[in-house]
C-alpha positions as CSV (number, residue, x, y, z in Angstrom):
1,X,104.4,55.8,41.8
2,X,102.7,58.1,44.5
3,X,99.2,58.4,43.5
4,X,97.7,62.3,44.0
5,X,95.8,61.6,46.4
6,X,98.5,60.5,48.5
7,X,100.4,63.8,47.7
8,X,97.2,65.2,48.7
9,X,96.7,63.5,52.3
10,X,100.3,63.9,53.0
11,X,100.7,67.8,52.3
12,X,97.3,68.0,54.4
13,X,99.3,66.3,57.3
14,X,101.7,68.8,57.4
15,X,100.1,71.6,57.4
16,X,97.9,70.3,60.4
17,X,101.2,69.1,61.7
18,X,102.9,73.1,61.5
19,X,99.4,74.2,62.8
20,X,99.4,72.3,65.7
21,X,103.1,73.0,66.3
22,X,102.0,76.4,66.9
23,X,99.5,76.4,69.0
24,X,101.0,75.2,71.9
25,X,103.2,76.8,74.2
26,X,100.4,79.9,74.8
27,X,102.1,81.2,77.9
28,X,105.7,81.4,76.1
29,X,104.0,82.8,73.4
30,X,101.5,85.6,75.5
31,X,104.1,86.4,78.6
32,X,107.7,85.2,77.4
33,X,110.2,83.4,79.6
34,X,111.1,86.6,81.3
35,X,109.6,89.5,83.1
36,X,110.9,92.7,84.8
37,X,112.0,92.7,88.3
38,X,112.0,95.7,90.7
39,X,114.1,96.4,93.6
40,X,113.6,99.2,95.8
41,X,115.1,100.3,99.0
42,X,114.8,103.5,101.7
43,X,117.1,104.9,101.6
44,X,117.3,104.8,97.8
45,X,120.2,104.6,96.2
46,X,121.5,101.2,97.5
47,X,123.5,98.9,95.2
48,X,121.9,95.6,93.6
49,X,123.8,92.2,93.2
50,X,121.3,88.7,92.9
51,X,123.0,85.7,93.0
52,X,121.7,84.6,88.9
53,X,124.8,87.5,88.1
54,X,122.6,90.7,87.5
55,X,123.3,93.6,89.7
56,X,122.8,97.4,89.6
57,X,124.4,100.4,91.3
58,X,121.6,102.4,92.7
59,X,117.8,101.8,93.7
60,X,115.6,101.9,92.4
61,X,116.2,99.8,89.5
62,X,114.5,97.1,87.3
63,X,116.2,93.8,85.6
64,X,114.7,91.5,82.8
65,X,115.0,88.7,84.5
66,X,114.7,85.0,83.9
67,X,110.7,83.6,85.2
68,X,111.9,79.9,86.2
69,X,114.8,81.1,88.5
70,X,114.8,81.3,92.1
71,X,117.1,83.8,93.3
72,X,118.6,85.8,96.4
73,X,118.8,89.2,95.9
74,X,121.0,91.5,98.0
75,X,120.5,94.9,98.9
76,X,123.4,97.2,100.7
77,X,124.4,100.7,100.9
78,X,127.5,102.1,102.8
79,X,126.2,102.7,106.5
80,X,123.6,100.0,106.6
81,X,123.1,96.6,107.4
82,X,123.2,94.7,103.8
83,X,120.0,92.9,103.5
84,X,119.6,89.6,101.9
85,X,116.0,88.4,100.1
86,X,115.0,85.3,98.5
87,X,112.7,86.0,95.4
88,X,110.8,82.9,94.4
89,X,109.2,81.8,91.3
90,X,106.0,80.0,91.3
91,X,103.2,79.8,88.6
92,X,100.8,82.9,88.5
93,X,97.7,83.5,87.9
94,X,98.0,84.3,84.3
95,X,100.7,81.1,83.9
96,X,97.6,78.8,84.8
97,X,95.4,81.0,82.3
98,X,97.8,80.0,79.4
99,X,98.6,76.2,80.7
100,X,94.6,76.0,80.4
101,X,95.0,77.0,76.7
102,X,97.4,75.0,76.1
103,X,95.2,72.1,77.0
104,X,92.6,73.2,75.3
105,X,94.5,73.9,72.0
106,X,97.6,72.8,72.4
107,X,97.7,69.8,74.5
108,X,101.1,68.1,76.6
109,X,103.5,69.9,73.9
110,X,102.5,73.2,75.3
111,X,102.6,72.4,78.5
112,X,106.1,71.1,78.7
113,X,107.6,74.4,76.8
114,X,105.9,76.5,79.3
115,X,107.0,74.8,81.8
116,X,110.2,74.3,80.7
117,X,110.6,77.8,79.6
118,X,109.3,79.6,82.8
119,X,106.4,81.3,81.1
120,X,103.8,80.3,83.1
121,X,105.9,81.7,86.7
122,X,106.2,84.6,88.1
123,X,109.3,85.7,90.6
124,X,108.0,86.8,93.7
125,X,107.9,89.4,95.7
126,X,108.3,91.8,92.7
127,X,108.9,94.8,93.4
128,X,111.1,93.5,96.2
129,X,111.0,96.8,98.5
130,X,113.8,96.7,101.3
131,X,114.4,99.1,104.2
132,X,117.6,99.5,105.3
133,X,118.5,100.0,108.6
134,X,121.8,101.4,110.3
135,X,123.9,98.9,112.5
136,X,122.1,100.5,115.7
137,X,118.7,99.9,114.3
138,X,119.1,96.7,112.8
139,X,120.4,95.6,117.1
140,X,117.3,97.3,117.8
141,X,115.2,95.9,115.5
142,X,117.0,92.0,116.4
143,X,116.3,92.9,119.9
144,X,112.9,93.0,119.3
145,X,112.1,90.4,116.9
146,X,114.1,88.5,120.0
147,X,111.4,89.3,122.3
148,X,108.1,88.6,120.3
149,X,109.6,85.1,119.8
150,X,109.5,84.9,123.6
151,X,106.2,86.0,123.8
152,X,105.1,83.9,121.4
153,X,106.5,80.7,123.0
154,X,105.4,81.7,126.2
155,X,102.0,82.0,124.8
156,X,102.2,78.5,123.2
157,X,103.7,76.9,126.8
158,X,100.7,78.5,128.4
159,X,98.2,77.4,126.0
160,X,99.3,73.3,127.0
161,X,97.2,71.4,128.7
């Protein structure tokens, strides 16, 4: 037979047990595993796809999208050079804030759901803003981007001993 103070000890077990089940995880809990993504673009109006599957027809526009996936995002509008972005997720300044809560209340449990879960990431940039350019200034623009390289490296060769 179970004395009652067995009963007693046990039930007080569980309860701790569902206490400290709910403590941890304080970034899932505070930010959830997803946040809303921007994408901009001059001109506006430019259609959306991101290689996760989301997409949207015309800028600017905002996705709920998932904080623990990377992703490339690409931007084009009829008359411009499409424009491809990686968008990156990394842990944020309020991610550590809830991973140091967690080891304060809620110890290596917590840690692994937010980090398993995303909350403690943030995708980045967000808003992504793009400017599109027309075929003639996008040549313009490689031109130039062509010769800063060259000054740079002639710089550099300079700069040797």
């Amino acid at each position: 037979m179970i004395s009652n103070r067995t009963v007693r000890l046990g039930a007080r077990a569980m309860a701790l047990a569902a206490v400290a089940l709910t403590l941890p995880a304080c970034a899932t809990i505070t930010r959830g595993s997803s946040q809303e993504f921007t994408v901009e673009s001059t001109p506006p109006g430019a259609r959306v796809s991101t290689s996760n599957g989301f997409q949207c027809d015309a800028t600017p526009c905002t996705f709920r999208m998932p904080r623990k996936d990377e992703f490339r995002a690409t931007v084009s509008l009829d008359g411009y050079v499409s424009q491809t972005h990686e968008v990156s997720s990394g842990i944020s300044g309020g991610g550590a804030a809830g991973l140091a809560g967690n080891v304060i209340f809620g110890g290596i449990v917590g840690g692994v759901v937010d980090a398993s879960s995303g909350a403690m990431n943030d995708l980045t940039p967000n808003p992504l803003v793009v400017t599109l350019r027309t075929p003639a200034e996008e040549a313009a623009w490689q031109a130039a981007e062509a010769e800063r390289a060259r000054q740079v490296a002639a710089a550099a060769a300079g700069a040797r001993p």
